[in-house]
C-alpha positions as CSV (number, residue, x, y, z in Angstrom):
1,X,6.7,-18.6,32.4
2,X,8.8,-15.7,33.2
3,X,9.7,-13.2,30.1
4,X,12.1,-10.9,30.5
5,X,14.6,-9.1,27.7
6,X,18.0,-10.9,29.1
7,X,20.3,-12.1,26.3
8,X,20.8,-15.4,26.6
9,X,23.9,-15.6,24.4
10,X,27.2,-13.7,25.0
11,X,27.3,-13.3,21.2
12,X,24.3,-10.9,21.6
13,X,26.7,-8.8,24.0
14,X,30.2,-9.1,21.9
15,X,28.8,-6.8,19.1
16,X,30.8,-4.4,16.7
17,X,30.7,-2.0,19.7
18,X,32.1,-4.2,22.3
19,X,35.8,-3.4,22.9
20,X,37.8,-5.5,24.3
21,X,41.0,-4.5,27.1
22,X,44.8,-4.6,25.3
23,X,46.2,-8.2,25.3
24,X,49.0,-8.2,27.6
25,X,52.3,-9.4,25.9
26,X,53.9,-13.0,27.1
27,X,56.9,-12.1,27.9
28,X,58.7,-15.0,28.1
29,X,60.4,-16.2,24.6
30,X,59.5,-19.9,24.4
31,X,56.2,-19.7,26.2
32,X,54.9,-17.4,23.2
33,X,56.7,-19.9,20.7
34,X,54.9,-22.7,22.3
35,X,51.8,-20.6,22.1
36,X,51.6,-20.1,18.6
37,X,52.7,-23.7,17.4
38,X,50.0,-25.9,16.1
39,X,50.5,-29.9,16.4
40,X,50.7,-29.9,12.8
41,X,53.8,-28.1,12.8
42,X,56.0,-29.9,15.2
43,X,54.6,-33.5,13.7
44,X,56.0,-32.6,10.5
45,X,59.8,-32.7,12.0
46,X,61.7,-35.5,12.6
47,X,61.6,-36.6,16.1
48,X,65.6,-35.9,16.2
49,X,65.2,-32.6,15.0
50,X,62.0,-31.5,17.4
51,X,64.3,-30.1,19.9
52,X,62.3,-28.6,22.3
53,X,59.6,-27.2,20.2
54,X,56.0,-27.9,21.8
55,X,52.7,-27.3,20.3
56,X,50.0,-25.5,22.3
57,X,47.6,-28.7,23.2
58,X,49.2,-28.7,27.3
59,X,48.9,-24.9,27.4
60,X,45.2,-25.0,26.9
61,X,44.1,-27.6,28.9
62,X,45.9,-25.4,31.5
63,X,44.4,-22.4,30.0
64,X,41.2,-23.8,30.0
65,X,40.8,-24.9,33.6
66,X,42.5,-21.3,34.5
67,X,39.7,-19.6,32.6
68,X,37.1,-21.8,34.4
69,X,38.2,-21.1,37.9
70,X,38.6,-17.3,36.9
71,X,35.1,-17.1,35.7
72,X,33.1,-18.8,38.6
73,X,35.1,-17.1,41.3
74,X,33.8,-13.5,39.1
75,X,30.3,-14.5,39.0
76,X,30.0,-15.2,42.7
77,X,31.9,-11.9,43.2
78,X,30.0,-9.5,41.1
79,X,26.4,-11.4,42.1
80,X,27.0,-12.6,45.6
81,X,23.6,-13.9,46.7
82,X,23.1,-16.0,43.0
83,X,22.6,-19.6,43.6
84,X,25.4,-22.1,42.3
85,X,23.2,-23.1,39.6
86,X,22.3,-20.3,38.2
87,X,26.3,-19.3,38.0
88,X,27.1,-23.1,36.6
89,X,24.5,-21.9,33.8
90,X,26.3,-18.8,33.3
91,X,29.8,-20.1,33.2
92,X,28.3,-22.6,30.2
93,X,27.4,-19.4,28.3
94,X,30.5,-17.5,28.9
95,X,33.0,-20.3,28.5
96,X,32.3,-22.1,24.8
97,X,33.8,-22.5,21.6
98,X,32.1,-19.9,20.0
99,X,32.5,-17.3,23.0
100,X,36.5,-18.7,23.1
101,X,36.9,-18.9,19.3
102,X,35.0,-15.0,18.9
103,X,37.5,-13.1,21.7
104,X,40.9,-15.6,20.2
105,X,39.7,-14.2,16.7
106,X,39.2,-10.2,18.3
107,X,42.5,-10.6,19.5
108,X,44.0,-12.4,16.4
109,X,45.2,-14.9,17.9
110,X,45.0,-17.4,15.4
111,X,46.7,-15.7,12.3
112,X,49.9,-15.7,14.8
113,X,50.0,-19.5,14.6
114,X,52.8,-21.3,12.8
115,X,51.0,-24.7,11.3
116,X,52.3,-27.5,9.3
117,X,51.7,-27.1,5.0
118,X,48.6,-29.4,4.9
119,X,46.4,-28.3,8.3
120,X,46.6,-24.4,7.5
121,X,43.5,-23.9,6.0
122,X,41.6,-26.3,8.0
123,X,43.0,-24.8,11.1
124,X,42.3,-21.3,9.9
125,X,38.4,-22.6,10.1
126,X,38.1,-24.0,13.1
127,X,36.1,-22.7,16.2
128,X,38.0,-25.4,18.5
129,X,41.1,-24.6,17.3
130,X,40.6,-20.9,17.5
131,X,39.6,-21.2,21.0
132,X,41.8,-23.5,22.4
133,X,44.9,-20.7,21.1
134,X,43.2,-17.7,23.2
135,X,43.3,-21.0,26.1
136,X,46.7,-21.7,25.7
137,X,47.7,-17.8,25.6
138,X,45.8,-17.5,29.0
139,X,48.0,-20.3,30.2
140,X,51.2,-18.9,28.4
141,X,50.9,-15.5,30.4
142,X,50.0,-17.4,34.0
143,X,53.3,-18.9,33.6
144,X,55.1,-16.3,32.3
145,X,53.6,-14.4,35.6
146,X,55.2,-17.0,37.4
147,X,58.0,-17.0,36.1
148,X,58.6,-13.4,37.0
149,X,57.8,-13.6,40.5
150,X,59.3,-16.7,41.4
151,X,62.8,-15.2,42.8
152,X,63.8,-15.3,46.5
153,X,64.5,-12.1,48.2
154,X,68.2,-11.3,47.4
155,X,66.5,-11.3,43.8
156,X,68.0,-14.8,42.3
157,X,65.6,-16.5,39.9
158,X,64.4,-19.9,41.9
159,X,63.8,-21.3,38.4
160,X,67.2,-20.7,37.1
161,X,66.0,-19.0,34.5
162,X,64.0,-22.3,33.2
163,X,60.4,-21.2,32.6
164,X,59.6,-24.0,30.7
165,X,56.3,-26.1,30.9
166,X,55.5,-27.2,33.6
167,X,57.4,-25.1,36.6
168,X,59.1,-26.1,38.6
169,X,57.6,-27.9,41.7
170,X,55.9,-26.1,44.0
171,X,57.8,-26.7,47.4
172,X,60.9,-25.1,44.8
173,X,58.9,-21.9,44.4
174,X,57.0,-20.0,47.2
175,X,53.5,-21.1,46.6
176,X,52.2,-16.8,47.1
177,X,53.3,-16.8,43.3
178,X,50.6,-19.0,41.9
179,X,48.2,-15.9,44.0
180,X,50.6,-13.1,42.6
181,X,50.2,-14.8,38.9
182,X,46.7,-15.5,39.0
183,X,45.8,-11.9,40.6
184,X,48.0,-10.6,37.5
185,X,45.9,-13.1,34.8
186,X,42.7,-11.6,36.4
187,X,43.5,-8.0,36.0
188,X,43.1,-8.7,32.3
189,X,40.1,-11.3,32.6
190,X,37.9,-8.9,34.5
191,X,37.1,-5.8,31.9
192,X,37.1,-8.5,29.2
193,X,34.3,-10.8,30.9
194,X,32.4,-8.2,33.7
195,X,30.2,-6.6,31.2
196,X,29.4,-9.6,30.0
197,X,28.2,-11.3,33.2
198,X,26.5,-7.7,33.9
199,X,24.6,-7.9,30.7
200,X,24.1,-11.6,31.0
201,X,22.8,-11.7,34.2
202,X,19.1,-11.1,35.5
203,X,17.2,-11.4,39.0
204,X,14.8,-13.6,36.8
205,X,17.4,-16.3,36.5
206,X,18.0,-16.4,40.3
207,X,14.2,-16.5,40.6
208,X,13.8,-19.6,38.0
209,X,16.6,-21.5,40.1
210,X,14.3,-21.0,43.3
211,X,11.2,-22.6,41.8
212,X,12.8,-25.3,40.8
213,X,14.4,-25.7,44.2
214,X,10.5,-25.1,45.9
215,X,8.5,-27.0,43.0
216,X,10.5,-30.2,44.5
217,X,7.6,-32.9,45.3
218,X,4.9,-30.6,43.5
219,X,3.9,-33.5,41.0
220,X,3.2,-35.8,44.6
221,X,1.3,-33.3,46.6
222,X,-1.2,-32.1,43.6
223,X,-1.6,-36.2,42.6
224,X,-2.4,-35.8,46.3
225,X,-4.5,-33.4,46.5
226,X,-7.0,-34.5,43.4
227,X,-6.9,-38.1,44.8
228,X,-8.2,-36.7,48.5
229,X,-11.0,-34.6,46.4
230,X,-11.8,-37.5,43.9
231,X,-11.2,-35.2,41.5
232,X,-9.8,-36.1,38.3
233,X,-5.5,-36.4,38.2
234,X,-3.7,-34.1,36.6
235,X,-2.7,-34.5,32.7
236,X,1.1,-33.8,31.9
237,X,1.9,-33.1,28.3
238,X,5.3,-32.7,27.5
239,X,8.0,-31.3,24.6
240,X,11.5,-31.9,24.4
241,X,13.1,-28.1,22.6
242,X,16.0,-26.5,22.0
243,X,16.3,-23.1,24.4
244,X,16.8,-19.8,22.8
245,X,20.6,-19.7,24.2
246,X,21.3,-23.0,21.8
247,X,22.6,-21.5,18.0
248,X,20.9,-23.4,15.1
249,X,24.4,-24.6,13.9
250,X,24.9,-26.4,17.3
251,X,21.1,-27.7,17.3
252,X,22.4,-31.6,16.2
253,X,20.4,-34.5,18.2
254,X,19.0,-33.7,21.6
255,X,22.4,-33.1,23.5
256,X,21.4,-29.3,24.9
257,X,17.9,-29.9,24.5
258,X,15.2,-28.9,27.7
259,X,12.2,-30.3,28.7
260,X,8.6,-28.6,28.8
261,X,6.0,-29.5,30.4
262,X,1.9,-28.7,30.5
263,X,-0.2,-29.6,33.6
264,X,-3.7,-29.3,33.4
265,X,-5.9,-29.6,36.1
266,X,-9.5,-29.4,35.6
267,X,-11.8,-27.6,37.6
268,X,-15.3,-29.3,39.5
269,X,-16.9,-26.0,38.5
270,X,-16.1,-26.4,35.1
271,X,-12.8,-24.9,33.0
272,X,-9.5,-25.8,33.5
273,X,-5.8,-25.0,35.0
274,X,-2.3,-25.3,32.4
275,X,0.8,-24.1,33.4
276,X,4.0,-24.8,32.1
277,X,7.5,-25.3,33.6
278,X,10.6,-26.1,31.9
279,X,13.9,-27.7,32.9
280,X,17.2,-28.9,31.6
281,X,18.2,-32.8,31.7
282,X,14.6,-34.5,32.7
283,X,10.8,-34.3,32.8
284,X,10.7,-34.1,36.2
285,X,12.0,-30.7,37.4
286,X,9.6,-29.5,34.3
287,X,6.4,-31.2,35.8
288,X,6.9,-30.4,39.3
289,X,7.6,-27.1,38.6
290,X,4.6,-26.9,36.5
291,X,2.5,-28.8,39.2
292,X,4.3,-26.1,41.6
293,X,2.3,-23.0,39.6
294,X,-0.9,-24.7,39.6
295,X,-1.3,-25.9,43.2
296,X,-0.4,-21.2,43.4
297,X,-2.9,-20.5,40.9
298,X,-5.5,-22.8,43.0
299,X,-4.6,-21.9,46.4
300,X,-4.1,-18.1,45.1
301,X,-7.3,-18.0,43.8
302,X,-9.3,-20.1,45.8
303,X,-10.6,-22.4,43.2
304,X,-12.0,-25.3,44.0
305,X,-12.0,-28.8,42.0
């Protein structure tokens, strides 16, 4: 196995001494309303008397999907030559609830939310919820980017000063703005989440995802290899852990678990090979990369069965 001193958490990285860029201000009225509203609140009125108030639940699935498409399109920019894996494993450590609900709580996000009498306290607890604010205030300032640049050139807004959820149809607004709005939304993402992709990322990670790309069909060729010199097969033991990246509070069943595996060739000359390999969502990427290191250390070495 490979050891190097990469954090595998972005908790490690979002210390005391992290600091995080100024939250830009939304600057449209109802957007930040709509923001800061919890369900709760809004379910507690009348439906007559609801007027247009909205909770935040739209604005973070937009918010969410914004942050998603932000962060892959980063990690391909700052590490070019990284495999897609290896930046899919990255975006899973960069967008969670705990890293969402630890930069919504930097920013204080959630003590600006209006909830109904009975959810307060149980909202003020919650890691989803705390997240799902900083989502919806990502969303609230894309649109309320929009909004600003979506006038024609004589300067009249094309929204009619509506910048309510959702805009209004594309073919109504010139489709550069979504660029304009989402170039604005990343001049805030990028300090906040670049040192943490720098501090995340390793050359070792890069180098994992290409064993498991060349230790495809390793298992085969050493059963192979030990059947053609009537030698005995290899012996595959195997645990299913938690990796170090997984928090013990999240450790529940075997959702996020990886497999390890041991193969262990013996020798004709006497002693033995075991090498391990380990891999997320089946035992076979695990044994044929484990398969993949012996068939090296034997055709390294020049040891013969």
């Amino acid at each position: 196995m490979i050891n190097d001193d990469t954090p595998t958490s972005a908790l490690v990285l979002l210390d005391d001494n992290y600091t995080c860029p100024p939250l830009p201000p939304i600057t449209d009225p109802r957007l930040e309303q709509t923001v800061f509203t919890h369900r709760s609140l809004v379910n507690t009125l009348p439906v007559a008397m609801r007027g247009d108030m909205e909770s935040y639940d739209k604005l973070a699935h937009v918010g969410d999907s914004l942050l998603n498409t932000f962060i892959t399109c980063l990690l391909h920019g700052l590490n070019p030559n990284s495999r897609p894996k290896v930046a899919t494993d990255l975006r899973a450590k960069l967008i969670n609830r705990e890293i969402n609900s630890h930069v919504s709580r930097a920013y204080s996000l959630p003590s600006r939310v209006r909830t109904g009498l009975a959810a307060g306290g149980t909202f003020r607890e919650s890691d989803d919820e705390a997240g799902e604010v900083f989502e919806a205030y990502l969303a609230g300032l894309f649109y309320s980017y929009l909004g600003a640049t979506s006038t024609d050139p004589t300067g009249k807004d094309k929204n009619n000063g509506n910048t309510s959820i959702p805009p209004k149809p594309k073919e109504e607004i010139e489709i550069t703005s979504y660029g304009q709005a989402f170039d604005r939304l990343s001049s805030f993402l990028t300090p906040l989440y670049s040192p943490l992709i720098k501090g995340l990322y390793s050359s070792s990670l890069d180098y994992r995802a290409s064993l498991i790309e060349l230790s495809e069909g390793a298992k085969s060729e050493l059963n192979t290899l030990t059947q053609k010199l009537r030698s005995p097969q290899p012996e595959y033991e195997h645990e299913h852990v938690w990796p170090d990246w997984v928090m013990d509070k999240d450790r529940k069943g075997n959702q996020g678990k990886v497999w390890k595996s041991f193969c262990t060739v013996h020798l004709r000359g006497g002693g033995s090979i075991t090498r391990e390999g380990m891999a997320e969502g089946a035992k076979g990427p695990a044994d044929n990369l484990a398969a993949y290191l012996v068939l090296q250390d034997l055709r390294g070495g020049g040891s013969r069965f």
